[in-house]
C-alpha positions as CSV (number, residue, x, y, z in Angstrom):
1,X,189.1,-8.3,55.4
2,X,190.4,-9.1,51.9
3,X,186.5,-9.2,50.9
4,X,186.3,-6.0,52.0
5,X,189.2,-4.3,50.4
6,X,188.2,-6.5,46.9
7,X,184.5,-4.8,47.4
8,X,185.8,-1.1,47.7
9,X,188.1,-1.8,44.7
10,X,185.0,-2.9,42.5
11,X,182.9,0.1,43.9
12,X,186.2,2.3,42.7
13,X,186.4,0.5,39.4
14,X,183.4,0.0,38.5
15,X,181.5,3.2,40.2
16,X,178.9,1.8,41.6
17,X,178.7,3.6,44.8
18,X,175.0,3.2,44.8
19,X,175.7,-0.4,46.2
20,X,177.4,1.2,49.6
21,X,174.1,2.1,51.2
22,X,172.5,-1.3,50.4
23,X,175.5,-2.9,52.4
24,X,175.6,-0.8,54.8
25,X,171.6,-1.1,55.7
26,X,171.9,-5.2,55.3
27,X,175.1,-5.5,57.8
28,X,172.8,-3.4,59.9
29,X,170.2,-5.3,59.9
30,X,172.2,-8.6,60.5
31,X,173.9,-7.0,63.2
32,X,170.3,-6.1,65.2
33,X,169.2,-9.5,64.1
34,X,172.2,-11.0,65.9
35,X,171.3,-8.2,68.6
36,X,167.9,-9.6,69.3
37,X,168.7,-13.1,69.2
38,X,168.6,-14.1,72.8
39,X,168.6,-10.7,74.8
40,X,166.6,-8.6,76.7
41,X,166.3,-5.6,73.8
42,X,164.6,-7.8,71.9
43,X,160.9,-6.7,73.1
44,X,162.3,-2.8,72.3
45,X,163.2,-3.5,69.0
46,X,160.2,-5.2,67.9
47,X,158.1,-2.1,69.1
48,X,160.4,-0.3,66.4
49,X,158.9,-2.5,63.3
């Protein structure tokens, strides 16, 4: 979690809150990937793409 809070602290600092969205959509992705791995959604989501 301390990557986290050091992220949110750059995005204040630095103000680049432009970068939120890109995270968000990439942990997205990771987390259907993960999804998808070895279940039986995986035929659904590929109808998606």
């Amino acid at each position: 979690m301390d990557f986290f809070k050091e992220f949110w602290l750059f995005l204040r600092v630095r103000k680049k809150y432009w970068l939120l969205p890109i995270l968000i959509i990439v942990l997205l992705f990771g987390g259907l990937i993960l999804l998808t791995e070895s279940t039986a959604i995986a035929p659904f989501i590929y109808t998606l793409f």
